[in-house]
BASE-449049 format. One line per field, with one value per residue (C-alpha): chain; residue number from 1; x, y, z; residue in three letters. Coordinates in pm, 1 decimal. Layout:
N
mol = [A ...] .
seq = [NUM ...] .
c1 = [X ...] .
c2 = [Y ...] .
c3 = [Z ...] .
type = [ALA ...] .
end
This chain:
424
mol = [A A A A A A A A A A A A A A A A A A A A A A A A A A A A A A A A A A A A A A A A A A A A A A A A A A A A A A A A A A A A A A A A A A A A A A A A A A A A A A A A A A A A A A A A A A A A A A A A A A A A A A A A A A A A A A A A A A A A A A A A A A A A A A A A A A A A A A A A A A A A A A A A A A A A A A A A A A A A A A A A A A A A A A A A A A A A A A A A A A A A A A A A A A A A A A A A A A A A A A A A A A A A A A A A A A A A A A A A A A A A A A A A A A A A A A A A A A A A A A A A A A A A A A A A A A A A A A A A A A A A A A A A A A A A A A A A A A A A A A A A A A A A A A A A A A A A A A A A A A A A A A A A A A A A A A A A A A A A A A A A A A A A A A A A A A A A A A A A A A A A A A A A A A A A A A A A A A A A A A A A A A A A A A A A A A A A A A A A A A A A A A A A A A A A A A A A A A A A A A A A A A A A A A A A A A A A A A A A A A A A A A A A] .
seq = [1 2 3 4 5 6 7 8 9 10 11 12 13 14 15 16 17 18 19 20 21 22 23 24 25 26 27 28 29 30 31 32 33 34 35 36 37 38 39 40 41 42 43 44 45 46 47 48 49 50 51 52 53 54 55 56 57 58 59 60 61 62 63 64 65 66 67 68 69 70 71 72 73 74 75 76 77 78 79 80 81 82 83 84 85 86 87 88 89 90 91 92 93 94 95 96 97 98 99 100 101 102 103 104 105 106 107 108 109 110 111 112 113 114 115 116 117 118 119 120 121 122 123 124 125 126 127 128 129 130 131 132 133 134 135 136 137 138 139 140 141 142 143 144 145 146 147 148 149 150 151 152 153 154 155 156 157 158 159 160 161 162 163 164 165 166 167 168 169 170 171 172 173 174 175 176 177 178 179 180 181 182 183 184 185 186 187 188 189 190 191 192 193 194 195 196 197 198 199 200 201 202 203 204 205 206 207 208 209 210 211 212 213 214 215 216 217 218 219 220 221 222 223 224 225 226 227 228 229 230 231 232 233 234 235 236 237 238 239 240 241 242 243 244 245 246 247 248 249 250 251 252 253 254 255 256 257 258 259 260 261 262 263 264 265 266 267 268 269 270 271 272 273 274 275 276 277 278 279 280 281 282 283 284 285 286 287 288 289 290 291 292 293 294 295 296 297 298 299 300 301 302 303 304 305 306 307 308 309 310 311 312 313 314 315 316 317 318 319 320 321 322 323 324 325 326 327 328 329 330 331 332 333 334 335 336 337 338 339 340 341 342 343 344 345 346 347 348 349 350 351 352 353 354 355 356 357 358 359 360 361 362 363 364 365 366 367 368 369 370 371 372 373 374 375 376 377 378 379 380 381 382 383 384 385 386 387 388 389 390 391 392 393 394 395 396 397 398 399 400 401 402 403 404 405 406 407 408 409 410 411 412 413 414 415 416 417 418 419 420 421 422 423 424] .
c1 = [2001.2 1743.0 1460.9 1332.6 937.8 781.3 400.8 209.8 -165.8 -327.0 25.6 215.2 426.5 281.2 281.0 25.5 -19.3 -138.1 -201.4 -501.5 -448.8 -230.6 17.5 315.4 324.7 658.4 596.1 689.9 726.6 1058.7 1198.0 1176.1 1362.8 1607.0 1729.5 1657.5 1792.8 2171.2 2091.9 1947.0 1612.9 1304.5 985.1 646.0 322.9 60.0 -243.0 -487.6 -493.2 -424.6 -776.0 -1001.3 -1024.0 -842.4 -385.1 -93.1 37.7 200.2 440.4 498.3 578.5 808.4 1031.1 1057.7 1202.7 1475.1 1520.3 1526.3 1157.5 986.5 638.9 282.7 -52.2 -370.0 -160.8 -492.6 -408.3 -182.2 -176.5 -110.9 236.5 317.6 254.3 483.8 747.2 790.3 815.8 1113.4 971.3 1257.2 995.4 638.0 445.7 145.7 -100.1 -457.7 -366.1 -100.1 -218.6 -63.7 -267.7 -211.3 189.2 264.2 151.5 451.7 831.3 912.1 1219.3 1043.7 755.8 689.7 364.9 302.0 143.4 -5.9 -68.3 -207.1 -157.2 -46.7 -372.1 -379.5 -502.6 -606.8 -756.6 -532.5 -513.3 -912.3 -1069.4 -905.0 -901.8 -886.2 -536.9 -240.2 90.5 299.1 71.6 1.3 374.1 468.8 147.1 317.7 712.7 762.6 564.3 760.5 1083.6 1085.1 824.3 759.9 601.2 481.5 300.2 56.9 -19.4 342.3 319.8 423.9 406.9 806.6 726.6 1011.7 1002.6 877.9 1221.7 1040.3 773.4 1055.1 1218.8 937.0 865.9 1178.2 1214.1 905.3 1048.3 1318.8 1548.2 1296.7 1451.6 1209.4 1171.4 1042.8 803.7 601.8 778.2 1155.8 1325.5 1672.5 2026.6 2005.8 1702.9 1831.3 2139.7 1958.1 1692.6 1968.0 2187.1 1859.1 1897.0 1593.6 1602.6 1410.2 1149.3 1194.1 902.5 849.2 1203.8 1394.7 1103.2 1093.5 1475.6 1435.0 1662.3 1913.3 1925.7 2302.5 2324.7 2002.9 2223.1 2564.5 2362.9 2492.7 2868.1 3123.5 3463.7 3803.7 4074.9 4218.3 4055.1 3767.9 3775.7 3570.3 3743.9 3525.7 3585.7 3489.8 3326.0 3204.7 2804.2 2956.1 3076.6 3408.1 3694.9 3826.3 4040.5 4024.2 3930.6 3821.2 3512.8 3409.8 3082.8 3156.1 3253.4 2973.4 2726.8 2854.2 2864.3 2551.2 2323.3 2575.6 2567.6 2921.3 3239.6 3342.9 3618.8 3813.4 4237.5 4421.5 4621.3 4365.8 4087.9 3760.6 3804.4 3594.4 3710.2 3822.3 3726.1 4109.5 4170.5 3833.2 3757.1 3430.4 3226.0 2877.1 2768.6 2497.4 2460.8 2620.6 2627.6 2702.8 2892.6 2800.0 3007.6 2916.6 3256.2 3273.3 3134.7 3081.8 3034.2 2862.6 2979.1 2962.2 3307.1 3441.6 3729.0 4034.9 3979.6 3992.2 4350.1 4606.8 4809.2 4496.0 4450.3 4050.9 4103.8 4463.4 4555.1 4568.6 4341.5 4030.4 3929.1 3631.7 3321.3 3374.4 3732.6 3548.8 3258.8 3524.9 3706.3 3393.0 3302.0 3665.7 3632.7 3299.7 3413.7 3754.5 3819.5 3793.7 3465.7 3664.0 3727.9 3469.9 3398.1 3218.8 3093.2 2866.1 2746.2 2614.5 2498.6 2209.5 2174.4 2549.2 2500.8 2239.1 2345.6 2658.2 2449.8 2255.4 2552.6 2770.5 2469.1 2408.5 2780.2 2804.5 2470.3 2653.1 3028.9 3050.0 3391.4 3501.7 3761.5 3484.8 3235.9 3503.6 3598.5 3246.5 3071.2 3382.5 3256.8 2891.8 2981.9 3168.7 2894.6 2640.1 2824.2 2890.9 2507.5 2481.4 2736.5 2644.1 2260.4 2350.3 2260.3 2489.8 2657.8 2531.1 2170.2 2141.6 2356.9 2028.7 1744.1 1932.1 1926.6 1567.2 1468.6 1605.5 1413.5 1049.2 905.4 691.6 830.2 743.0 518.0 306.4 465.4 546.1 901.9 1041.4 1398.5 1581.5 1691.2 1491.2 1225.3 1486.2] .
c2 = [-1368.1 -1618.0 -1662.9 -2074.3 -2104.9 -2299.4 -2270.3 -2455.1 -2605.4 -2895.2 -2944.3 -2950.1 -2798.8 -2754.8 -2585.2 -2440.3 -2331.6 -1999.2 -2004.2 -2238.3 -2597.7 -2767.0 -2903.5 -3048.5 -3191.9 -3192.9 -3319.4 -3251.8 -2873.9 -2912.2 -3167.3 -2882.3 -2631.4 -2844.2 -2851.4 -2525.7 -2347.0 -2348.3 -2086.8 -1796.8 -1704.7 -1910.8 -1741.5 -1939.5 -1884.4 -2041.8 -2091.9 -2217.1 -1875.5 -1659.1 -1863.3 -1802.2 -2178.8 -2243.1 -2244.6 -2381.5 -2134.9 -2476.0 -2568.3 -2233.9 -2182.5 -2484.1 -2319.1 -1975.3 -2183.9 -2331.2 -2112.7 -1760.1 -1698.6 -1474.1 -1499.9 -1453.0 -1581.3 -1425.9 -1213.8 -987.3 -758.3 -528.7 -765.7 -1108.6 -978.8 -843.4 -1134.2 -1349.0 -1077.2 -1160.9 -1504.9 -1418.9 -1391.2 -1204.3 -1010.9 -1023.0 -1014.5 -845.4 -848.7 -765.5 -572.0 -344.2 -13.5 316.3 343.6 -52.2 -13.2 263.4 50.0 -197.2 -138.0 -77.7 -227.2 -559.1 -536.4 -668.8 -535.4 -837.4 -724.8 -956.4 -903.5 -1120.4 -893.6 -590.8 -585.4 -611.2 -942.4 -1023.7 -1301.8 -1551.0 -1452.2 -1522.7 -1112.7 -854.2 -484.8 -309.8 -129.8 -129.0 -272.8 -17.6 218.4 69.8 -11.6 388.6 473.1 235.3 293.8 506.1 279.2 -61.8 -196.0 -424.5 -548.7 -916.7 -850.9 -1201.0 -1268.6 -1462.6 -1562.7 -1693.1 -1848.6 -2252.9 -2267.2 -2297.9 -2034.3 -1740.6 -1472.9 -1159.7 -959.6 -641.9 -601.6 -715.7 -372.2 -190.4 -313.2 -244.3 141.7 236.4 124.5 383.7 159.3 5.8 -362.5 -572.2 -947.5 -1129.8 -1415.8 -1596.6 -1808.7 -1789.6 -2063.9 -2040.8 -1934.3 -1639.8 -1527.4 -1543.5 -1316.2 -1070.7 -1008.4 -991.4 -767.3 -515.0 -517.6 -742.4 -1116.7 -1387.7 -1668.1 -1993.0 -2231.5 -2483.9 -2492.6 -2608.6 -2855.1 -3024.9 -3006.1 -2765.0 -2543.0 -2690.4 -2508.2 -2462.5 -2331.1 -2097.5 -1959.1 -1949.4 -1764.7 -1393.6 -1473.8 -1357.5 -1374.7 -1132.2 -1446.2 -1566.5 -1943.9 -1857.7 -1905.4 -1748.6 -1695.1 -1849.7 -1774.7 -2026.8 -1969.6 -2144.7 -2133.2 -1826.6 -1660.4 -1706.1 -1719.2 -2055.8 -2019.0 -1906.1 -2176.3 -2167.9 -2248.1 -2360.2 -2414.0 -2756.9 -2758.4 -2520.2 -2739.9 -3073.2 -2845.1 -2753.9 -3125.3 -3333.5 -3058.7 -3047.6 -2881.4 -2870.4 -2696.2 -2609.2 -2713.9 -2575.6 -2893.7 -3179.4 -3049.1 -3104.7 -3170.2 -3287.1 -3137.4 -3413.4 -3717.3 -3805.2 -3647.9 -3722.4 -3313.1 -3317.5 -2967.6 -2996.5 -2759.9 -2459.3 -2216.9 -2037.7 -1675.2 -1404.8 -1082.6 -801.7 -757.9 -1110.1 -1258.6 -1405.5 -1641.0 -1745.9 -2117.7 -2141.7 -2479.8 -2755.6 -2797.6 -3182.7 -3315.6 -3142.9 -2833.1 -2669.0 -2635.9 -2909.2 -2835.0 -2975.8 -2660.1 -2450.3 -2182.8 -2112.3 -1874.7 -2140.7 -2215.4 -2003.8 -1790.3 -1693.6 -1902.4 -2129.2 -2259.8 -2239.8 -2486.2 -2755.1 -2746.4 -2815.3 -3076.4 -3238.5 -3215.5 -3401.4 -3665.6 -3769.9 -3584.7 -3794.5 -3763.4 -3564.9 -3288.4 -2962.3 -2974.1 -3359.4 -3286.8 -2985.1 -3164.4 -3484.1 -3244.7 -3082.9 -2920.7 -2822.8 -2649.0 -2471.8 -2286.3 -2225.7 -2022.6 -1810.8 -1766.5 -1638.4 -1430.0 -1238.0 -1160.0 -1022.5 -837.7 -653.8 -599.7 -244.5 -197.0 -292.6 -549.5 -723.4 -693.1 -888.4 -1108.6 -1273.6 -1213.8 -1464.9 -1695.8 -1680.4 -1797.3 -2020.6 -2216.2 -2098.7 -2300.3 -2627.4 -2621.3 -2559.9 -2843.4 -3052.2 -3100.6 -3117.6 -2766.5 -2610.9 -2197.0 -2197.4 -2228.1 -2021.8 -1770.6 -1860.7 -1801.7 -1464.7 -1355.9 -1474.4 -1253.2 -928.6 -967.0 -896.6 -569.9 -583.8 -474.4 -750.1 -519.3 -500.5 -164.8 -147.1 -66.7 -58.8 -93.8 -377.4 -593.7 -431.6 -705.2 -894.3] .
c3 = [-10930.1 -10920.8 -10654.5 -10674.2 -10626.2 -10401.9 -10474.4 -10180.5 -10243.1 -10027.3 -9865.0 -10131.9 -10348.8 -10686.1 -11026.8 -11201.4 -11592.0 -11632.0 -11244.0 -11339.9 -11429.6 -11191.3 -11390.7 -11155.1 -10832.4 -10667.1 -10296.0 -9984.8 -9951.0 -9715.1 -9930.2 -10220.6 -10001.1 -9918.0 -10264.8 -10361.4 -10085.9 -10173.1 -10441.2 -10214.9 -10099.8 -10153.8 -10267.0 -10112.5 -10183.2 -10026.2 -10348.8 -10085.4 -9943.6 -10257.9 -10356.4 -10011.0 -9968.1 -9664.0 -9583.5 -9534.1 -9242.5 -9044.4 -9327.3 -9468.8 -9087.5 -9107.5 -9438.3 -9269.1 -8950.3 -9184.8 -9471.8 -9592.0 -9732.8 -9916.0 -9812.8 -10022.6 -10078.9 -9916.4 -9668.0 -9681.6 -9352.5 -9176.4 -8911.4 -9101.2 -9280.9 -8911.3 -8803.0 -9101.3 -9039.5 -8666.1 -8767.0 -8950.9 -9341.9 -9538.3 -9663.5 -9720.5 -10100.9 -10046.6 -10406.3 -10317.0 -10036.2 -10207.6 -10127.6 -10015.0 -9684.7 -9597.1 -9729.8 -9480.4 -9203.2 -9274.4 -9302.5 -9690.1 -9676.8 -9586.6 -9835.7 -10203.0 -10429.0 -10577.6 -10968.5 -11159.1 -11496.7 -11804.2 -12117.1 -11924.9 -11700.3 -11297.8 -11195.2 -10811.3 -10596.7 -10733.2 -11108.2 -11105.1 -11145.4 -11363.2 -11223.1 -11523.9 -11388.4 -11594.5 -11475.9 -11562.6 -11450.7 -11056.5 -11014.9 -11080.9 -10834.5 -10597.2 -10625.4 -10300.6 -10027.6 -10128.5 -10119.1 -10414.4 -10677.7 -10811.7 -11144.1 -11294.1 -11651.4 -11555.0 -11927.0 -11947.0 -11618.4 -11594.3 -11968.7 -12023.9 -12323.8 -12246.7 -12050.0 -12234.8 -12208.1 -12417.1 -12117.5 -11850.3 -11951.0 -11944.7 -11589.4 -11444.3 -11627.4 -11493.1 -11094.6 -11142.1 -10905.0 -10678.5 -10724.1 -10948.0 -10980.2 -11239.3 -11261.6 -11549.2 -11857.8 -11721.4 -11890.7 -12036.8 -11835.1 -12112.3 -12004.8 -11660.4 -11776.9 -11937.9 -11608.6 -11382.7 -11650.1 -11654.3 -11295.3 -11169.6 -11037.3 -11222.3 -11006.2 -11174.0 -11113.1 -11378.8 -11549.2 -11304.1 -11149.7 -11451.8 -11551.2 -11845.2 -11635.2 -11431.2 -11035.6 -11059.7 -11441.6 -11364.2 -11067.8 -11266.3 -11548.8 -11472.6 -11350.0 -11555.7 -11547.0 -11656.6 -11612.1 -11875.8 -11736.8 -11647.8 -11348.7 -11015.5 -10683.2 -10406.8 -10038.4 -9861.2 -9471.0 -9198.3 -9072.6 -8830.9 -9153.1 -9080.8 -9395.4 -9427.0 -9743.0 -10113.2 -10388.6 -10792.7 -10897.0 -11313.5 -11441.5 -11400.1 -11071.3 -10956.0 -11097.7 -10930.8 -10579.2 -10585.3 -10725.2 -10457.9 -10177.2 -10134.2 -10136.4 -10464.0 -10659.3 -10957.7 -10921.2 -11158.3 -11082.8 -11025.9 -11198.2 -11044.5 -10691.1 -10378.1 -10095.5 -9824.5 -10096.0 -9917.1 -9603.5 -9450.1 -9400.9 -9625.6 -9661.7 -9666.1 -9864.3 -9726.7 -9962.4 -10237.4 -10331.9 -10602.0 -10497.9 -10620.9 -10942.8 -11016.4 -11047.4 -10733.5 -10543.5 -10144.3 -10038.5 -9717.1 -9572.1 -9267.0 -9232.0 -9102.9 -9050.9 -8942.8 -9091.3 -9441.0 -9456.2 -9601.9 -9270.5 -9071.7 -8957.5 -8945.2 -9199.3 -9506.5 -9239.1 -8929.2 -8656.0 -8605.4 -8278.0 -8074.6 -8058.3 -8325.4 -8178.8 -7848.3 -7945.9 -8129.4 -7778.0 -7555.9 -7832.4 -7782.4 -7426.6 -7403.8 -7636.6 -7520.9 -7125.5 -6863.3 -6649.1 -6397.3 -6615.5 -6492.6 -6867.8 -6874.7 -6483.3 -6614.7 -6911.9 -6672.2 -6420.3 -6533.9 -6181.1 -6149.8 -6496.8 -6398.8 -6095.8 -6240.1 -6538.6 -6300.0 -6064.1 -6318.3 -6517.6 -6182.0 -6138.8 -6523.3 -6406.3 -6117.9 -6309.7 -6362.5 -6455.1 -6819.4 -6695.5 -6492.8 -6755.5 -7021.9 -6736.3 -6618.3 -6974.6 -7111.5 -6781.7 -6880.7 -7224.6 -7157.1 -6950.6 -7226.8 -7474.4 -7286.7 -7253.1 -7589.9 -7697.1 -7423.3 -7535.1 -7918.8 -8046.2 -8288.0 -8207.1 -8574.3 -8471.5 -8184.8 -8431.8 -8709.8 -8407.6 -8325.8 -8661.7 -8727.1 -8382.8 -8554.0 -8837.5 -8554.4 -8649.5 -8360.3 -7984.9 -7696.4 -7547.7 -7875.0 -7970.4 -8341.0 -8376.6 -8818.5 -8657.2 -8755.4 -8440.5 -8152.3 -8201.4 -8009.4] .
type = [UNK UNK UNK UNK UNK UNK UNK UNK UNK UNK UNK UNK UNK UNK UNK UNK UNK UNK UNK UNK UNK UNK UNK UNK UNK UNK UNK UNK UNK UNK UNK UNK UNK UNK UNK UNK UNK UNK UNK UNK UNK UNK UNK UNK UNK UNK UNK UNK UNK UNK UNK UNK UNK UNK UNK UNK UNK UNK UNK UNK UNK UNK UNK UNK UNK UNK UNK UNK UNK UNK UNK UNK UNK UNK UNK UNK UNK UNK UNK UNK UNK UNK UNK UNK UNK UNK UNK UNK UNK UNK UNK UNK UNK UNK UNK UNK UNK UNK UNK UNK UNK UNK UNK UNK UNK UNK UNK UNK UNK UNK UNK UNK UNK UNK UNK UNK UNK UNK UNK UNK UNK UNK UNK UNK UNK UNK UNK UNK UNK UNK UNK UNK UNK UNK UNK UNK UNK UNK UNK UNK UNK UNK UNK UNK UNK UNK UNK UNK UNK UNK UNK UNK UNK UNK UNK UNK UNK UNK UNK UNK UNK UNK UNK UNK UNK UNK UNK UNK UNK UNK UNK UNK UNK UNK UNK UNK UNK UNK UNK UNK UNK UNK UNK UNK UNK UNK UNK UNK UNK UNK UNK UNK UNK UNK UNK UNK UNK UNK UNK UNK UNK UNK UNK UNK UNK UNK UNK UNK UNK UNK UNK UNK UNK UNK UNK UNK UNK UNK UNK UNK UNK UNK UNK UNK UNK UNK UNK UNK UNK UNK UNK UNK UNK UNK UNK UNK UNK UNK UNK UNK UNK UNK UNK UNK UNK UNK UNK UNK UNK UNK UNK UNK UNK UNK UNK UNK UNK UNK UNK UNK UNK UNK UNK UNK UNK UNK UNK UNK UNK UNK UNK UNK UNK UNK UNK UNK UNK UNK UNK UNK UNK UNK UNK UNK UNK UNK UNK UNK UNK UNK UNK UNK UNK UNK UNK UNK UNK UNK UNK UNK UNK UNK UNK UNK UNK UNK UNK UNK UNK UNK UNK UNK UNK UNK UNK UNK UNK UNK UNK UNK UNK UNK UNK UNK UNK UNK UNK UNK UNK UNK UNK UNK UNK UNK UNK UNK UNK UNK UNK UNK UNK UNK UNK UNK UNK UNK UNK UNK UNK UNK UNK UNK UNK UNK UNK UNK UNK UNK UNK UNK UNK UNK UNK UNK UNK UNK UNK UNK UNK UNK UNK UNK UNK UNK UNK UNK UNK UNK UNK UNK UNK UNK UNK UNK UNK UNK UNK UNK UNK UNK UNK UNK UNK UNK UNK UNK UNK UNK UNK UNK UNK UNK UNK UNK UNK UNK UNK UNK UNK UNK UNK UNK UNK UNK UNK UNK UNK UNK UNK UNK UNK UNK UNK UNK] .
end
C-alpha cells in the first residue's frame, strides 16, 4: 500500500532533496491531506522539529483531528509520543529516540523506529550527523520493541531517482515480519508493486507532488485481478461502515473516483459511471481501501440522495437500521414536521432538551433489569441524537471522536494503561 507524505517546515508542507535543499512547496498542510487522504494513512513529519529550530505541533494537531496520521519529527521523549498518541496519532515514528529502554516505555503496536540511512549508514537529527551504525544491523537490534519500521534512503530521497529495490529486500529480510515501510526515491506504480509484493508499504513524497506518480495509479499499483475483465468488486459503505451495495471498479474508473472525490464505477453496461450524475443520489467519496488479497476494494462514501439503491432505497438489500436510519429520521423530522411535533419542540428548546437528557440518563443509571436497561438506553439515544442532528453534528463524527478516544494510551487519572480503548 502506499503511505502519502506530508513533510511540514515553516507551516507548510514541503519537499526536500536529499532531506537538504528544499525543493517543493506545496501549501497549505490541510489542503494536502485533503487530497491525499482517500488513499489511507498520511505520514507527517514536522522538519522544524526533526531540525531543533522550533514546530508545527498546532497544524500537525489540526491533521491528526481530521485524518489518520502517522506522526514524526523531533518526538525526542517518552512523554511527547504519549502525548501525540492521546491525541489520536495512528502511531508515532520515533528516529533519534529509538532505543530499547525508551521503546518499552510505549505500546509496540503503536510505535515506528524511524532508520535513516544514506549508503547503508544510520543518520539522525534530521539526516544532518551520521552514527556510524548500520541499517541492517540497528533494525535486527531493534525488531522485538517496535511494531513497524519506516526505513528511508535518504540519498534517494526527493530526487525522483528509483527506489533501490536490492537494499528494499535486504531491509525487509532482516525485520523477519515486523511490517516495514519504505521511503526515499519511490517513483513508478512498479516500484510500488514490487514493495508491497515483498511485503512492505512505500511513502511517496515527491512523485505524486509533482505528478510523476499519479495518487490513484500509485494506490491501484498492487491490485490484481482473476476475472476474465478485470474487474475489482468494491463494497461500497456508509461513514458508520455500513454495506450499501456491491459495484466494479477499472483502473479507469478508480482513477476518476479518486482526482473528482466521488462515487465512481465500472458498468459492465454503461461503462464508466457517476453514481447519481441522474438520480440526484451523489457519493462523496471518503476513502478507498485494499483488502487483504488485494483484489478488492472498499469505497468509504457520503451518501445523498435517496439512497444507493435504484429502488430509492439506503443499501441493494433495502433500507438500513440502527443509528444511521435513526439520524435520516430526526433529520426528516426537523426539516419537514410541523413545530408541534416533540421532535422540532426539543430541537428549539434548548432547555426542554436538556432536562429531558439528564432525566432520562438518570433513569438508564438506575435500570437494573435487562428489559429496562434496552428500554431507557433506546430513550437516551434517542434524545442524544436529536441533539446531535439538531445542532448540525454528524453520528459519523461523534462515531470519528469515539474512535480517536480509544486510540489514548494514557488513563484519565494519569495511569498508563497499553490497552486499546480504556483511554476512553
Amino acid at each position: 500500500m502506499i503511505i502519502p507524505s506530508i513533510d511540514i517546515m515553516d507551516g507548510q508542507a514541503v519537499q526536500l532533496v536529499g532531506g537538504r535543499e528544499r525543493a517543493l512547496e506545496a501549501g497549505d498542510p490541510l489542503a494536502v491531506a485533503e487530497r491525499f487522504a482517500v488513499a489511507g494513512d498520511l505520514a507527517v513529519i514536522d522538519l522544524d522539529a526533526a531540525l531543533g529550530r522550533g514546530s508545527n505541533v498546532e497544524v500537525i494537531g489540526e491533521l491528526v483531528r481530521r485524518y489518520p496520521c502517522r506522526v514524526g519529527g523531533g518526538i525526542r521523549s517518552v512523554e511527547a509520543a504519549l502525548d501525540w498518541l492521546d491525541r489520536g496519532a495512528q502511531r508515532v515514528i520515533l528516529g533519534t529516540m529509538a532505543s530499547p529502554d525508551v521503546l518499552d516505555q510505549l505500546p509496540r503496536d503503536r510505535v515506528m523506529a524511524a532508520l535513516d540511512g544514506v549508503d547503508g549508514e544510520v543518520v539522525v537529527e534530521g539526516w544532518r550527523r551520521g552514527t556510524g551504525a548500520n541499517v541492517v544491523d540497528r533494525l535486527r537490534e531493534l525488531r522485538e520493541s517496535v511494531g513497524s519500521f519506516l526505513v528511508t534512503f535518504v540519498e534517494r530521497e526527493g530526487r525522483l531517482g528509483g527506489v533501490d529495490l536490492e537494499a528494499a529486500r535486504s531491509v525487509i529480510d532482516a525485520a523477519d515480519g515486523t511490517p516495514v515501510t519504505i521511503a526515499g526515491g519511490v517513483t513508478t506504480a512498479d516500484e510500488v508493486a514490487a514493495l508491497d509484493q515483498m511485503g512492505a508499504d512505500a511513502q511517496i513524497g515527491m512523485a505524486i507532488y509533482t505528478g510523476r506518480l499519479g495518487l490513484a495509479d500509485a494506490f491501484a499499483a498492487p491490485l490484481t485481478s482473476d476475472r476474465p475483465d478485470g474487474l475489482w468488486p468494491t463494497v461500497v459503505v456508509d461513514e458508520l461502515g455500513v454495506a450499501l451495495g456491491l459495484a466494479y471498479s477499472s483502473a479507469d474508473s478508480l482513477r476518476a473516483a479518486i482526482e473528482q472525490r466521488r462515487g465512481v464505477y465500472h458498468s459492465r453496461s454503461r461503462g464508466l459511471w457517476i453514481k447519481g450524475e441522474t438520480s440526484g443520489s451523489t457519493q462523496e467519496l471518503l476513502r478507498v481501501d485494499l483488502d487483504c488479497d488485494r483484489d478488492a476494494l472498499r469505497f468509504t462514501v457520503r451518501q445523498g440522495g435517496e439512497g444507493f439503491c435504484h429502488r430509492r432505497t439506503t443499501t441493494c438489500w433495502g433500507n438500513d437500521r440502527g443509528l444511521g436510519a435513526l439520524e435520516r429520521r430526526l433529520a426528516a423530522r426537523l426539516e419537514d414536521s410541523p413545530k408541534h411535533s416533540f421532535t422540532a419542540r426539543l430541537a428549539e428548546d434548548a432547555d426542554l432538551l436538556s432536562k429531558k437528557l439528564i432525566e432520562e440518563a438518570q433513569e438508564l443509571g438506575r435500570a437494573a433489569v435487562p428489559e429496562e436497561v434496552v428500554w431507557e438506553a433506546a430513550d437516551l439515544m434517542y434524545f442524544t441524537a436529536t441533539a446531535i442532528a439538531s445542532r448540525g453534528v454528524s453520528l459519523a463524527e461523534v462515531m470519528a471522536e469515539l474512535d480517536r478516544r480509544a486510540l489514548q494510551t494514557r488513563r484519565r487519572d494519569g495511569s498508563r494503561s497499553f490497552t486499546v480503548g480504556e483511554g476512553s
